[in-house]
Backbone as ProteinMPNN parsed JSONL, in Angstrom:
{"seq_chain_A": "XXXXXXXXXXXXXXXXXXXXXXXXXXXXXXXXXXXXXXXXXXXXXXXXXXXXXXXXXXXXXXXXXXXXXXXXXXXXXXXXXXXXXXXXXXXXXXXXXXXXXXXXXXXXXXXXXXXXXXXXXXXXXXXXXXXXXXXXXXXXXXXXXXXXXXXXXXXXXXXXXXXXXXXXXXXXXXXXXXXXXXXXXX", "coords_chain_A": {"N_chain_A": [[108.556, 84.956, -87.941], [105.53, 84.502, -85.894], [105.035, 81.543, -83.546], [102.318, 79.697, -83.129], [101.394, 77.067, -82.629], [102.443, 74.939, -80.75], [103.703, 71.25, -80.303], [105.475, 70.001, -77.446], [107.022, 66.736, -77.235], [105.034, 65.16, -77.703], [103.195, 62.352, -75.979], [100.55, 59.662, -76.379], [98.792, 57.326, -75.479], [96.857, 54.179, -75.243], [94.893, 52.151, -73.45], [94.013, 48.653, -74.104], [92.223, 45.536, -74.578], [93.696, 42.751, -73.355], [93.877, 41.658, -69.932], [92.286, 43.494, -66.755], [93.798, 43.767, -64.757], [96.358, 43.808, -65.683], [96.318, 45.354, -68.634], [96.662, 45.297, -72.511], [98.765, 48.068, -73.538], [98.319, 50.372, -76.431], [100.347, 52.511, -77.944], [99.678, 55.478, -79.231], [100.784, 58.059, -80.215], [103.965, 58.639, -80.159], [106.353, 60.847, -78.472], [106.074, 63.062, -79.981], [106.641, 66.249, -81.473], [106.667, 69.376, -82.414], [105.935, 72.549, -84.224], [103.969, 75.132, -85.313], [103.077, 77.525, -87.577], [102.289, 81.196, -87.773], [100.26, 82.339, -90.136], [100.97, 79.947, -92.068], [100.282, 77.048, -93.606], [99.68, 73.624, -93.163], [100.05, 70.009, -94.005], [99.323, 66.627, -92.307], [100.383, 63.69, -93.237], [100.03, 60.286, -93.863], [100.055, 56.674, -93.404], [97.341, 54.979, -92.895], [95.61, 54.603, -89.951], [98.118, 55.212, -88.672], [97.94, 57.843, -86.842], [97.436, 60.123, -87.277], [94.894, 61.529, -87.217], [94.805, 61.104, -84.185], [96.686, 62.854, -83.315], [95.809, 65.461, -84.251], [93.027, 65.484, -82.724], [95.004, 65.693, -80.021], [96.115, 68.154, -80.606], [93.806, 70.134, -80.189], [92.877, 69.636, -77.284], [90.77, 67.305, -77.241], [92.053, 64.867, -76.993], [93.12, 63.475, -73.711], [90.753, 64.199, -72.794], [88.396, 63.482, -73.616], [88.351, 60.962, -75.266], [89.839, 59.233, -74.153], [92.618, 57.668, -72.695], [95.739, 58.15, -72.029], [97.553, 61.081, -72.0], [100.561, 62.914, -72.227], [103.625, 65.953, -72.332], [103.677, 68.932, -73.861], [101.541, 71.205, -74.523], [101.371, 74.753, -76.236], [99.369, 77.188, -77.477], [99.173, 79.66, -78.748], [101.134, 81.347, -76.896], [100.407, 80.265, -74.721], [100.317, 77.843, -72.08], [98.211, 75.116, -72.525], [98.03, 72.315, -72.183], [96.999, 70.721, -69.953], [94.252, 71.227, -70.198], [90.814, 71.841, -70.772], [88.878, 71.037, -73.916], [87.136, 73.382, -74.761], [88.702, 75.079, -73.475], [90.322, 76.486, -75.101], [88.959, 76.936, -77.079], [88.299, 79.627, -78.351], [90.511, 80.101, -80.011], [91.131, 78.128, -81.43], [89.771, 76.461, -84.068], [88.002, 73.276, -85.215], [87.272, 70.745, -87.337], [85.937, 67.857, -87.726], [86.62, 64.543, -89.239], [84.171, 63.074, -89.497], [82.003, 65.491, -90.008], [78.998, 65.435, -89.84], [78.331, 64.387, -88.218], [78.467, 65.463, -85.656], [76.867, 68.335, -85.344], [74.512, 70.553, -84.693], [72.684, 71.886, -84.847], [69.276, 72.329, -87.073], [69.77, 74.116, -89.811], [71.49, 74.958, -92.048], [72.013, 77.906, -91.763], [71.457, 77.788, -88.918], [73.339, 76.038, -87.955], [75.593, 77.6, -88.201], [75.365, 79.932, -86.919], [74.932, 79.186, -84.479], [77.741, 78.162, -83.417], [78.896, 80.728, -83.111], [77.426, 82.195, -81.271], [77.783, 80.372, -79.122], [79.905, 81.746, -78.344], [79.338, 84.339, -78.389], [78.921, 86.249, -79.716], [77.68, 89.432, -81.17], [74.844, 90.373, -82.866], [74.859, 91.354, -85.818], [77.206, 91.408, -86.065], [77.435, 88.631, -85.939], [76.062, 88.109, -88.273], [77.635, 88.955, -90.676], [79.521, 87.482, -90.461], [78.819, 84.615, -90.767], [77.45, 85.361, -93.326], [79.909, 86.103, -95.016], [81.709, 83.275, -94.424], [79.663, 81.483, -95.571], [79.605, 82.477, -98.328], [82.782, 81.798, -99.143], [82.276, 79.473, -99.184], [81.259, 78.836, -100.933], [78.207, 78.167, -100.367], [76.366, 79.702, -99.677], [73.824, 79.991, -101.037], [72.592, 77.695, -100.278], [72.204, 78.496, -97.402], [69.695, 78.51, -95.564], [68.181, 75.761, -95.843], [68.354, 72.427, -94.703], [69.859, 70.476, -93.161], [69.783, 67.916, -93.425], [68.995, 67.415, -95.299], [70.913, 68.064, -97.715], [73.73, 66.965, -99.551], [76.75, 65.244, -98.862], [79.238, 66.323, -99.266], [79.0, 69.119, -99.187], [77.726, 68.869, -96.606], [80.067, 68.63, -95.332], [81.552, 71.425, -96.589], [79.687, 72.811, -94.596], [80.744, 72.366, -92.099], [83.162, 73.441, -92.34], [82.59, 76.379, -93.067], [81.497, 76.754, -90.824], [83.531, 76.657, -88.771], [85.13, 78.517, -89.702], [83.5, 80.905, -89.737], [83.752, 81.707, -86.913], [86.134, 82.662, -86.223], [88.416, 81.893, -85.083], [92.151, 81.537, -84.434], [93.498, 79.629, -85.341], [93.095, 76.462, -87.498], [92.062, 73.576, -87.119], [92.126, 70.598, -89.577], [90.575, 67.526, -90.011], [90.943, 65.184, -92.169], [89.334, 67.064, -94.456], [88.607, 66.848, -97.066], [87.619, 64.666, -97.786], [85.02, 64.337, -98.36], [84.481, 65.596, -100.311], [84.147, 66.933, -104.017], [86.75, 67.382, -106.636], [86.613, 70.223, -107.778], [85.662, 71.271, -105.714]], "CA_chain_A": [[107.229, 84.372, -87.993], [105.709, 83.694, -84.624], [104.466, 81.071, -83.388], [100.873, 79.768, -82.564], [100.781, 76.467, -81.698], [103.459, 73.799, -80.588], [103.609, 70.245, -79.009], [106.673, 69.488, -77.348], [107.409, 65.785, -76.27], [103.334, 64.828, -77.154], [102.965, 61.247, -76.287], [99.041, 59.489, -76.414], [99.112, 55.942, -75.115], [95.462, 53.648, -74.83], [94.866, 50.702, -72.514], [93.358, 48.211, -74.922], [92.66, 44.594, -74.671], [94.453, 42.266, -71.556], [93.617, 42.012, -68.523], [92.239, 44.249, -66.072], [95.118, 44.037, -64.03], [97.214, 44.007, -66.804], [95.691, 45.379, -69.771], [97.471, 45.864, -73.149], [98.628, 49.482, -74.417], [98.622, 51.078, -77.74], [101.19, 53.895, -78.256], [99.417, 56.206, -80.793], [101.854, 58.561, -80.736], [105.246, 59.127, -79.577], [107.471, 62.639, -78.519], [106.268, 63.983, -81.284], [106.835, 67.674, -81.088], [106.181, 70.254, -83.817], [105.014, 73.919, -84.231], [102.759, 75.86, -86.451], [103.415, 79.223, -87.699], [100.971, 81.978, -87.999], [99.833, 82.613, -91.716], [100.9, 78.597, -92.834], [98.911, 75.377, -94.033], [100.326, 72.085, -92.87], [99.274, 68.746, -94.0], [99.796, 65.751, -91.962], [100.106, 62.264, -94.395], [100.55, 58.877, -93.118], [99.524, 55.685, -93.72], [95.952, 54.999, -92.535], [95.689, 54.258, -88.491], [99.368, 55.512, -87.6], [97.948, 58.412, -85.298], [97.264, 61.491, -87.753], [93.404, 61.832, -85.865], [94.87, 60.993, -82.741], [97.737, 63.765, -83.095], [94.875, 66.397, -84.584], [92.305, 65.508, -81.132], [95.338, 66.137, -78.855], [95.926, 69.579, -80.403], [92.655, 71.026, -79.55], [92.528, 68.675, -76.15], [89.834, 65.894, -77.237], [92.968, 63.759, -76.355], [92.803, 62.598, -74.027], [89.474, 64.39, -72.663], [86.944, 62.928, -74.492], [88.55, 60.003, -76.259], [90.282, 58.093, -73.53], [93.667, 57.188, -72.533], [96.819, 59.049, -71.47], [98.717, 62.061, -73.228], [101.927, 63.572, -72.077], [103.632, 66.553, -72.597], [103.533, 70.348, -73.763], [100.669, 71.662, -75.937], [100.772, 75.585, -76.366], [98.655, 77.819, -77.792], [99.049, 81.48, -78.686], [101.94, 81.777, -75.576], [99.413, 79.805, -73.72], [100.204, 76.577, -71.83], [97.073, 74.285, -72.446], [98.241, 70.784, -72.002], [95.927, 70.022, -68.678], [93.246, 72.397, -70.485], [89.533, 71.248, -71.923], [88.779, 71.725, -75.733], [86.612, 74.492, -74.684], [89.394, 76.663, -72.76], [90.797, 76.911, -76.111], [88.176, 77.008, -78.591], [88.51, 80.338, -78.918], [91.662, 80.367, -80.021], [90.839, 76.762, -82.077], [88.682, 75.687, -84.233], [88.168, 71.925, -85.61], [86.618, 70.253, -88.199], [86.404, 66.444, -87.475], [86.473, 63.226, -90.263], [82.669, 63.103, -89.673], [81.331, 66.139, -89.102], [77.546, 65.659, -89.933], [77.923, 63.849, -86.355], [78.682, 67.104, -84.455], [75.638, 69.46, -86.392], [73.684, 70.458, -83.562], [71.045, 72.434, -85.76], [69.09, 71.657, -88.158], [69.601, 74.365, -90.813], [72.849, 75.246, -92.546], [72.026, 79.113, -91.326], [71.309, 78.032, -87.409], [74.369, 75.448, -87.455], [76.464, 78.84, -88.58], [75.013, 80.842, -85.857], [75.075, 78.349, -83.255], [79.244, 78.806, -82.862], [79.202, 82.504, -82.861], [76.396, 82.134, -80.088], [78.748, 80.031, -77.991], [81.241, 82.84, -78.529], [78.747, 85.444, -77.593], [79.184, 87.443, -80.942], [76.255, 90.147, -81.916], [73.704, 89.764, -84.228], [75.377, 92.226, -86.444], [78.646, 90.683, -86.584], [77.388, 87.316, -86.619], [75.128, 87.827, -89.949], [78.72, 89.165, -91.516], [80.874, 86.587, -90.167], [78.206, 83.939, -91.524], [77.368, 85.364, -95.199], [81.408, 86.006, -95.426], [81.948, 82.028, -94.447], [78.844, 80.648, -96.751], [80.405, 82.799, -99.937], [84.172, 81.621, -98.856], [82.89, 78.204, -99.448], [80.266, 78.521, -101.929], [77.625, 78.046, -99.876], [75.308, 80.807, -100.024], [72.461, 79.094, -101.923], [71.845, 77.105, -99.285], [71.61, 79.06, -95.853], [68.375, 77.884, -95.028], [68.892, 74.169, -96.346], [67.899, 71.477, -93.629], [71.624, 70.243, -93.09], [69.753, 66.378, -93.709], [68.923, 67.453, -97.096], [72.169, 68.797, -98.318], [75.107, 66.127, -99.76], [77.832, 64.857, -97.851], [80.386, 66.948, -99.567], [78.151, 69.862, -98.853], [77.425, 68.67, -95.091], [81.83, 68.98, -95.027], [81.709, 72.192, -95.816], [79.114, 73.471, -93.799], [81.444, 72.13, -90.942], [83.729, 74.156, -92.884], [82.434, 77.444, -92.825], [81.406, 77.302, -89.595], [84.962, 77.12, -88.271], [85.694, 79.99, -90.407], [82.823, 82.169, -89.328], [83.951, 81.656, -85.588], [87.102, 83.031, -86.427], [89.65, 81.173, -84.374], [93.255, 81.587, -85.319], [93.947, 78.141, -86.262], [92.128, 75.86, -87.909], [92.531, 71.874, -87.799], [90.906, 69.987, -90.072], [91.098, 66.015, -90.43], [90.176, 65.217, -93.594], [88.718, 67.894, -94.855], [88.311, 66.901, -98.344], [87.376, 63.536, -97.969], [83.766, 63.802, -99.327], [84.692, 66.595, -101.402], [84.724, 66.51, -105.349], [87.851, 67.681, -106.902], [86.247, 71.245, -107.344], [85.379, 71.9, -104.146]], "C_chain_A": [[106.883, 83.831, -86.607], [104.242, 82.494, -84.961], [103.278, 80.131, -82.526], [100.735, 78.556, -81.887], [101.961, 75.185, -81.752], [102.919, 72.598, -79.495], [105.289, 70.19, -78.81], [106.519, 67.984, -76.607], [105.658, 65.06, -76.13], [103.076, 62.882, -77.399], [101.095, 60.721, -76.314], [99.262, 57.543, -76.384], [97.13, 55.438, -74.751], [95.599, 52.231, -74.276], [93.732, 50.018, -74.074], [93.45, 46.581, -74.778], [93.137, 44.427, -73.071], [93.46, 41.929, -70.912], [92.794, 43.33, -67.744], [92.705, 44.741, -64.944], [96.629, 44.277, -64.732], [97.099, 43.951, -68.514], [96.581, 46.005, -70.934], [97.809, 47.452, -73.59], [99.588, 49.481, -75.708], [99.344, 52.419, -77.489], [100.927, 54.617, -79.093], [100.646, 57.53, -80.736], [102.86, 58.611, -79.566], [105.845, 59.947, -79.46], [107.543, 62.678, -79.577], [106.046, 65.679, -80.42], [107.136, 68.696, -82.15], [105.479, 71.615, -83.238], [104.462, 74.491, -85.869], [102.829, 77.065, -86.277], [102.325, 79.974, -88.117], [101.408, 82.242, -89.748], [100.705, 81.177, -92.727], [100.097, 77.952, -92.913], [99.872, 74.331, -93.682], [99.598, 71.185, -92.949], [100.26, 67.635, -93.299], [99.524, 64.395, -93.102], [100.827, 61.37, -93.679], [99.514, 58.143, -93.593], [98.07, 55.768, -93.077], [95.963, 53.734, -90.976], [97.608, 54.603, -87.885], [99.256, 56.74, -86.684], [97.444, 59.443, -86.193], [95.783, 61.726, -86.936], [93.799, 61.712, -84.659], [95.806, 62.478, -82.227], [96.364, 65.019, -83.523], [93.824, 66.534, -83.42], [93.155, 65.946, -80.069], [95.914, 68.014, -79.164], [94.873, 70.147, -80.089], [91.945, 70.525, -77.797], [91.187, 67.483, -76.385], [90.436, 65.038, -76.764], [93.342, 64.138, -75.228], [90.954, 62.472, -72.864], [88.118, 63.727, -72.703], [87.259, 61.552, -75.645], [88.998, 58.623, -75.65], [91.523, 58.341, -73.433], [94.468, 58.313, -72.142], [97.551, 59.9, -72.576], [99.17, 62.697, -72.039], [102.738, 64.721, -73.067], [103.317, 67.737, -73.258], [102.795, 70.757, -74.775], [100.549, 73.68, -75.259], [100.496, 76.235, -77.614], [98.835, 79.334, -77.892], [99.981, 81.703, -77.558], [101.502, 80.69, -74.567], [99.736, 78.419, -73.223], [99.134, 75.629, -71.656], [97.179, 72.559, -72.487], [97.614, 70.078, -71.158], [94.614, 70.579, -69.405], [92.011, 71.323, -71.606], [89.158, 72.339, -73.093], [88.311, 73.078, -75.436], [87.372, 75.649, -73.804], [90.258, 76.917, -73.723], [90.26, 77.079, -77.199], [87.745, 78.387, -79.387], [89.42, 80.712, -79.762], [91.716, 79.021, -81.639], [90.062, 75.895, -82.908], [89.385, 73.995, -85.204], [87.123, 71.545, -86.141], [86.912, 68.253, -88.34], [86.319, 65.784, -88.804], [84.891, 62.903, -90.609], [81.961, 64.45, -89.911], [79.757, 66.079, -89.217], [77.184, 65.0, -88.429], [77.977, 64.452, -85.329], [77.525, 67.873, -84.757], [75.175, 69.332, -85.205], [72.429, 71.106, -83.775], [70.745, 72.098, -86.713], [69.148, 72.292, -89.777], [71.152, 74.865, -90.971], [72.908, 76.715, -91.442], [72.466, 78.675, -89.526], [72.911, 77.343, -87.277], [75.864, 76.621, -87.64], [76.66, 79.658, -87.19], [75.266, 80.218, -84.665], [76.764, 78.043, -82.407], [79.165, 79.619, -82.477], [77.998, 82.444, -81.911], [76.846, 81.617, -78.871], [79.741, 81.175, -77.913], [80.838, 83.655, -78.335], [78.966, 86.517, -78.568], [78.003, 88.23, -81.67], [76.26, 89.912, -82.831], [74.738, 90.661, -85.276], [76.758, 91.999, -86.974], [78.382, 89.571, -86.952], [76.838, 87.398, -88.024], [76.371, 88.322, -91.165], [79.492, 87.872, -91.325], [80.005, 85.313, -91.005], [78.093, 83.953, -93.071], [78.993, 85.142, -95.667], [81.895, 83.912, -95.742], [80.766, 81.522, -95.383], [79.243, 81.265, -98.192], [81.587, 81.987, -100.056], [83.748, 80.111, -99.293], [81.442, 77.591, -100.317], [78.625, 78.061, -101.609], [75.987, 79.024, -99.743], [74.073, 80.558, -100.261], [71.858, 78.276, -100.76], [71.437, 77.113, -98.065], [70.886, 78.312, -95.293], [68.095, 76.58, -95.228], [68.759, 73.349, -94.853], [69.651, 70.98, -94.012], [70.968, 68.682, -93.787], [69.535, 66.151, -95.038], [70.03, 67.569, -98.261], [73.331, 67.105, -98.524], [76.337, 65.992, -98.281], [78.905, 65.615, -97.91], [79.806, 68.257, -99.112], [77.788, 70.417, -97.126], [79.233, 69.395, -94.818], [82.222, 70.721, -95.276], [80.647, 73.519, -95.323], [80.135, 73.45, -92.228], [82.858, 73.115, -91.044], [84.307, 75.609, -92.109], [81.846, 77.796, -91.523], [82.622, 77.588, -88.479], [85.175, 78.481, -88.7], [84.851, 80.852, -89.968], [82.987, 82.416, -87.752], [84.923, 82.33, -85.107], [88.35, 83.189, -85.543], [90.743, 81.547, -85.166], [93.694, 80.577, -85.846], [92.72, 77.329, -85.96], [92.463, 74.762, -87.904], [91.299, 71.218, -88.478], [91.711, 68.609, -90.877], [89.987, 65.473, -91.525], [89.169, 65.735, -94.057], [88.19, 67.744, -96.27], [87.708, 65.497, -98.464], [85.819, 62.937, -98.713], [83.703, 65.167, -100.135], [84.817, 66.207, -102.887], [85.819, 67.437, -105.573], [87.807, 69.261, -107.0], [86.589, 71.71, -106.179], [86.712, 71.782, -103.283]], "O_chain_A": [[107.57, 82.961, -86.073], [103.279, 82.41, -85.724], [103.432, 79.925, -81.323], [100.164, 78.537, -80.796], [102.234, 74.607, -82.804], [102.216, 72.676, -78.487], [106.139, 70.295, -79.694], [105.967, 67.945, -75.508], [105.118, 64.623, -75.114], [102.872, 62.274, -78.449], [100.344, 61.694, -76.249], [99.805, 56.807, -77.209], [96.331, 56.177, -74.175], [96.365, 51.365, -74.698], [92.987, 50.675, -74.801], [94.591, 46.122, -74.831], [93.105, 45.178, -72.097], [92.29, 41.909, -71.294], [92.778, 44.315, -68.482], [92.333, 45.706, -64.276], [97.661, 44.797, -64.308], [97.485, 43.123, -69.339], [97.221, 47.025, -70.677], [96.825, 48.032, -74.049], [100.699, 49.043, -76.009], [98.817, 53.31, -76.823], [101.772, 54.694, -79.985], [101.372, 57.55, -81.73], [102.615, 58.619, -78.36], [106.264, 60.241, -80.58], [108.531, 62.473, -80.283], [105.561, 66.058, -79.354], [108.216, 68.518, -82.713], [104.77, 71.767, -82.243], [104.631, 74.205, -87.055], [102.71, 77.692, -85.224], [101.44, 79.452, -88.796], [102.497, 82.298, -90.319], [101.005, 81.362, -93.907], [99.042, 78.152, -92.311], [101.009, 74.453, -94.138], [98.566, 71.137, -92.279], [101.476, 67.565, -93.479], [98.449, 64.268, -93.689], [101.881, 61.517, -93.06], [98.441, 58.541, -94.048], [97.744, 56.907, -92.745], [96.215, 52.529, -90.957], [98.098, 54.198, -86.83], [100.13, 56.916, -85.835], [96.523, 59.885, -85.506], [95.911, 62.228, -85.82], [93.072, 62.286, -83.848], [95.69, 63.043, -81.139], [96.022, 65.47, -82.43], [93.652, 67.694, -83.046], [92.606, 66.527, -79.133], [96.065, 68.873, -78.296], [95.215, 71.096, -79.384], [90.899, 70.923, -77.285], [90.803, 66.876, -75.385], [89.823, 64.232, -76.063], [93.985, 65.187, -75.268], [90.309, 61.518, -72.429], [87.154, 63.577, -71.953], [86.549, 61.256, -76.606], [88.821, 57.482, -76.076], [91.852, 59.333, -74.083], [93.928, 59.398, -71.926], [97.989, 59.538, -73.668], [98.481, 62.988, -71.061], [102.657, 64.623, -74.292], [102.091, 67.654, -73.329], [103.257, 70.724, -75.916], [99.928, 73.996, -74.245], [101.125, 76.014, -78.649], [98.565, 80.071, -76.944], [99.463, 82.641, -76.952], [102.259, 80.309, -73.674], [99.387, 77.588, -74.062], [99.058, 75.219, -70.498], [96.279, 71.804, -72.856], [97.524, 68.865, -71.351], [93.665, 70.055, -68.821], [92.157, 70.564, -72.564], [89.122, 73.561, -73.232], [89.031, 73.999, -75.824], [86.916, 76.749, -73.495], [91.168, 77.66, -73.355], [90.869, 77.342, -78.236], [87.164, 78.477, -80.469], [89.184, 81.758, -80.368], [92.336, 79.24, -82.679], [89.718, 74.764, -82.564], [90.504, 73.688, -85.616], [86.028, 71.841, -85.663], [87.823, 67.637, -88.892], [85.883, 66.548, -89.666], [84.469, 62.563, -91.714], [80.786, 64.108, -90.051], [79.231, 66.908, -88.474], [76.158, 65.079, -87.753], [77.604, 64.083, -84.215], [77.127, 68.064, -83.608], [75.284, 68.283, -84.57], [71.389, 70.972, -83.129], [71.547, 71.555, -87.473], [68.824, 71.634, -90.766], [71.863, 75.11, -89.996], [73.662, 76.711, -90.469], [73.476, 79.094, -88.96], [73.725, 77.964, -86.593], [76.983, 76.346, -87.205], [77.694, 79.935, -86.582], [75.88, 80.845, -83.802], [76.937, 77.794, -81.214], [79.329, 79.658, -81.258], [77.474, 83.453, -82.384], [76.543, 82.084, -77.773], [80.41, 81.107, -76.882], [81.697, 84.432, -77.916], [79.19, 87.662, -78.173], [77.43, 87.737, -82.642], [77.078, 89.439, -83.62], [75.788, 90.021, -85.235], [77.254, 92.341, -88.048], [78.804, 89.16, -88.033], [77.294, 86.637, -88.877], [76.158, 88.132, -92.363], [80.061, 87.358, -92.289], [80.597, 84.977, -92.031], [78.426, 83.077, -93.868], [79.341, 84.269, -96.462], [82.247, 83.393, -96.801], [81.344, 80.914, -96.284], [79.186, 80.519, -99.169], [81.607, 81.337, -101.101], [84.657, 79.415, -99.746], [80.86, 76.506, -100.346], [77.904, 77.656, -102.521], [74.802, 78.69, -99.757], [73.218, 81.032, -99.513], [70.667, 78.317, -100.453], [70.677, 76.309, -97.525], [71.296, 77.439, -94.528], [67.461, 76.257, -94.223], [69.205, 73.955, -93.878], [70.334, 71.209, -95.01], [71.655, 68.23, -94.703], [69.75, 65.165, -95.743], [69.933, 67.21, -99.435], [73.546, 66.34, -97.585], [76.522, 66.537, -97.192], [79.613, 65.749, -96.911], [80.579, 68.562, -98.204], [77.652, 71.522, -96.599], [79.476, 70.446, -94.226], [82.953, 71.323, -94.489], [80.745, 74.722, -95.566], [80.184, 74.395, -91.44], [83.5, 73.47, -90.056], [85.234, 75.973, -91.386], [81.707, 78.963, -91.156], [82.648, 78.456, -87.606], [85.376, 79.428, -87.94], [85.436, 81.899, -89.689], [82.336, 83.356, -87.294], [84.947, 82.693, -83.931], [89.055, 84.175, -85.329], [90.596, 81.858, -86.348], [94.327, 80.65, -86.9], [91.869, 77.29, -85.071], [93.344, 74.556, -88.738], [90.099, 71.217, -88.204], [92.64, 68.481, -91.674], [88.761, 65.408, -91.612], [88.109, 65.116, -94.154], [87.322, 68.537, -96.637], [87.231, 65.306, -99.583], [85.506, 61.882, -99.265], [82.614, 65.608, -100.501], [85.52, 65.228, -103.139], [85.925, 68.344, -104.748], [88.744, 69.84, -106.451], [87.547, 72.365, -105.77], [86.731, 72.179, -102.117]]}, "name": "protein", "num_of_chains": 1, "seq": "XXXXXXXXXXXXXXXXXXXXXXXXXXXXXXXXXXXXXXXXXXXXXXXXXXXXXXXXXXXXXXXXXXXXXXXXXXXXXXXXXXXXXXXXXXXXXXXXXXXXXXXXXXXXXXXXXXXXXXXXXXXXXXXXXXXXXXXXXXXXXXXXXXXXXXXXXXXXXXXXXXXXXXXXXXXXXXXXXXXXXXXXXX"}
């Protein structure tokens, strides 16, 4: 089974608090180091604030990019060493589904926020309108294409954020709490 995506040795440390000569740090995570095999599911579980979002941002690089603070050691990717690397020199390769996502939506209709990945990705019309209907069936979605995203439920909004990972068609998928405004169905 190979594999797709490993940390070795991934620490994530935040200045917080103190001083500004000597300001406190938080250790969100520690040499942790783990891989992910092509064609598995892995759930992370932990208590609530011991790092699982912080460890899920530094696989796709949000950590410590776009979030703050220091991370250490080895994140690859498909063979790929991306540990200095921004989210977007792997987002082909990556997709992510955050804890919020109705705070990422950058269009306003279920359909455009579909299209609007596969448009960063540069994928014809022709593929995109497959890769789209495929991801709005896959997650029941269908019915609502055209659907103003502000109109649509919360569980609903989750997985529009969903199926747009999936119609982008990255090889791995992270997704931090994915079910969280989900009903038991869905």
């Amino acid at each position: 089974m190979s594999n797709w995506l490993s940390v070795q040795n991934l620490s994530v440390e935040f200045k917080v608090g103190g001083s500004s000569k000597s300001p406190a740090i938080l250790r969100a995570l520690r040499s942790v180091s783990m891989e992910v095999n092509k064609g598995t599911v892995y759930g992370i579980v932990g208590e609530s604030g011991c790092g699982k979002s912080t460890l899920l941002k530094a696989l796709v690089g949000l950590v410590p990019h776009f979030s703050g603070g220091t991370a250490s050691g080895v994140r690859m990717v498909d063979g790929q060493d991306f540990s200095r690397a921004m989210p977007h020199e792997s987002a082909h390769l990556i997709g992510y589904v955050n804890q919020q996502p109705e705070g990422a939506f950058v269009a306003d209709t279920v359909l455009e926020e579909l299209a609007f990945a596969l448009e960063q990705l540069a994928v014809g019309r022709d593929e995109m309108i497959r890769r789209v209907d495929a991801a709005l069936a896959a997650t029941g979605l269908s019915e609502l294409r055209n659907r103003k995203l502000i109109e649509i439920s919360g569980g609903q909004q989750q997985r529009v954020a969903i199926a747009s990972a999936l119609s982008a068609g990255q090889r791995i998928l992270i997704l931090d709490e994915p079910t969280s405004a989900l009903d038991p169905v869905a």
